[in-house]
C-alpha angles and dihedrals in degrees: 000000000000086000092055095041086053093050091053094055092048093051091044095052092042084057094055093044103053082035113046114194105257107249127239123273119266150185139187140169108292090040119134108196112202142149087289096057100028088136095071092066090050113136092355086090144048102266089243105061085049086059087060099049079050096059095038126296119125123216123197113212113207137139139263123249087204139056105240087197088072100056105096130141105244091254088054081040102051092044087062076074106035118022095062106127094355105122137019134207115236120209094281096050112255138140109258140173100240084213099066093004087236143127114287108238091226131359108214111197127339110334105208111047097156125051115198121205117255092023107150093210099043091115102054090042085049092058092037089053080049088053097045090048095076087038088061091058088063121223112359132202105187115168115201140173125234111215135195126219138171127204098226096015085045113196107024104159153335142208130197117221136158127230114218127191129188109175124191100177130054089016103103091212089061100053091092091042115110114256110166086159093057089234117181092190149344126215148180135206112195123193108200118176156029095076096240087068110022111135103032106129143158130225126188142195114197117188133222096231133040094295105122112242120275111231135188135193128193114212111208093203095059089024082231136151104213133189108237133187127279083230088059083085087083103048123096113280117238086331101303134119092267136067129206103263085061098074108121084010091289116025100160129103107287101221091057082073133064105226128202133185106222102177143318119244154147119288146178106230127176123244127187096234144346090262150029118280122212132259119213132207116239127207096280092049107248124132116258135175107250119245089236093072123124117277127214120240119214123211097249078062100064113070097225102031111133099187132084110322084228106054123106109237104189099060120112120225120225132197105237133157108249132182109231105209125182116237113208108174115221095217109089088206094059114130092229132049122195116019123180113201114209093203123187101243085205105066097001088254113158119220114175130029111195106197125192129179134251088276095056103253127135106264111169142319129231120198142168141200130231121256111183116196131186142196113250087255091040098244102121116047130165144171114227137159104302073184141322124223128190113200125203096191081172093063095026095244147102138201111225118211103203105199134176104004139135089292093040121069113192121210132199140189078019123182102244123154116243096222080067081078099056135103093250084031088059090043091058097042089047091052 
């Protein structure tokens, strides 16, 4: 029996020795990931973002010389404090007071600062803390460019539009402000130039409580405004890869979703530089992005690339803890069908954003990096779009959103006039 025993072990520990256990994927700073090391990104990315390292894309591993948990505008900041435990969700979704399972009259901040294991409803608390994010940064003006770009014809086109936001919810200057309509926020969408399309834009009014959106659309060629669907949300948007709800990789009205936590794990996310870059303050005070930030460089702008022509070869990737959380939208007439959300557990920043179709195949996957941005004295610090991509891996092709960039300069806590967001206030701005 001992001899047996004994015999079992040697061979045992033979076995280990000629054939040594493979070890776990890794990355660390320094690290270029590329079709010839693929592996080490295993399970650190969507699959299909390692299909495209596979086929092509490289990615660059370093550090950050900053903590990105610490990057929050003082209302997000202030609700750490004071929001915990604050606010619930109900079954639908919404934002109540646990107390009288109602409404709450005005959010202040982000309202759920702390999110607690085994919650039910984490995920939807998760995507509501995303949304009041931007809410928290006041009015924004924020120009970009939609670009179009083919795998095999590389830069098609490209078309210049402006982002407007006007919330009336979250913000703590807003809180005063008159809101008979209950409105959470208004928004535009502008669409510039070229001159075929020039003038189509998008306003929206998104409610406080489980009314859809209102939406309206102005059409240049009948120099209409016209009512359109809550479900056009999730149509293209003036012909490219991307729809409107994509914007910051979901952009729609949260309840409208069921969420669901999945798991927490490591992940590789892009980032636009190892450290912070500087706002600067214009002439009318407001807070703007400098002209001298860095700009990302896509892959049909450097000449031997052999990657996608779309993808920006100048990000970092950084190893961060992330929640992955399934989207199923409530609405049977929604474009998409599973989602599944990779969202940054430190500051609630989603990352990729894995579609499929109504059939449950994989479709296409938008995803965006991390650009962090402070005030000269540090006081003010915020996370916002380094860039957005929506890739069609179906058609081969992908619309870039170039954001704030040398050519476009972001602003935040902006003076804008709330009748812009009116109905006669969007007819004027359209004409």
């Amino acid at each position: 029996m001992k001899r047996t025993k004994v015999l079992t072990v040697g061979i045992f520990l033979l076995l280990c020795t000629s054939f040594p256990f493979p070890a776990f994927p890794d990355v660390s700073p320094g690290d270029v990931i590329d079709r010839s090391n693929w592996e080490k990104a295993r399970d650190l990315l969507p699959e299909s973002v390692l299909e495209w390292v596979k086929n092509g894309d490289v990615l660059h591993v370093a550090q950050l010389n900053f903590n990105p948990d610490e990057f929050w505008p003082p209302a997000a900041l202030k609700a750490l404090e004071t929001n915990t435990g604050k606010y619930d969700v109900d079954a639908d979704g919404m934002i109540v007071d646990p107390a009288s399972g109602q409404l709450p009259p005005f959010i202040e901040g982000m309202p759920f600062p702390r999110i607690e294991p085994g919650d039910p409803h984490a995920g939807t608390k998760i995507m509501h803390n995303k949304t009041y994010y931007t809410y928290c940064l006041g009015n924004c003006r924020f120009p970009f460019f939609a670009i179009w770009v083919g795998r095999e014809s590389g830069f098609e086109r490209e078309v210049r539009c402006e982002w407007l936001q006007y919330p009336l919810d979250g913000f703590p200057e807003a809180k005063e402000q008159k809101n008979p309509d209950g409105v959470e926020r208004y928004s535009i969408i502008r669409v510039i130039e070229p001159f075929d399309i020039a003038g189509t834009n998008i306003l929206t009014w998104r409610y406080r409580d489980k009314r859809a959106d209102s939406t309206f659309g102005y059409i240049p060629a009948i120099r209409r405004v016209r009512r359109m669907s809550p479900a056009n949300r999730s149509d293209a948007f003036i012909g490219s890869d991307a729809c409107v709800d994509d914007a910051w990789t979901f952009d729609g009205k949260v309840a409208t979703v069921d969420w669901k936590v999945l798991r927490e794990q490591e992940a590789l996310l892009p980032f636009v530089d190892s450290n912070p870059q500087t706002l600067e303050k214009n002439a009318r005070g407001e807070w703007q992005t400098p002209k001298s930030i860095k700009p990302i460089v896509f892959g049909y702008q450097k000449p031997g690339y052999t990657g996608a022509p779309w993808f920006p070869t100048n990000v970092i990737w950084v190893k961060r803890n992330v929640y992955v959380i399934e989207m199923t939208p409530k609405d049977p007439y929604y474009n998409y069908g599973t989602q599944y959300m990779w969202v940054d557990k430190g500051n609630f920043w989603c990352n990729f954003k894995v579609i499929h179709d109504r059939a449950g195949k994989y479709w296409k996957t938008f995803w965006t990096s991390q650009a962090h941005f402070q005030s000269p004295d540090q006081k003010l610090r915020i996370v916002t779009i380094g860039t957005q991509m929506s890739v069609d891996d179906r058609t081969r092709h992908c619309t870039i959103i170039e954001d704030c960039s040398p050519r476009n300069q972001w602003v935040w806590f902006a003076l804008q006039d709330v009748n812009d967001y009116t109905l006669a206030g969007f007819q004027k701005l359209c004409k």
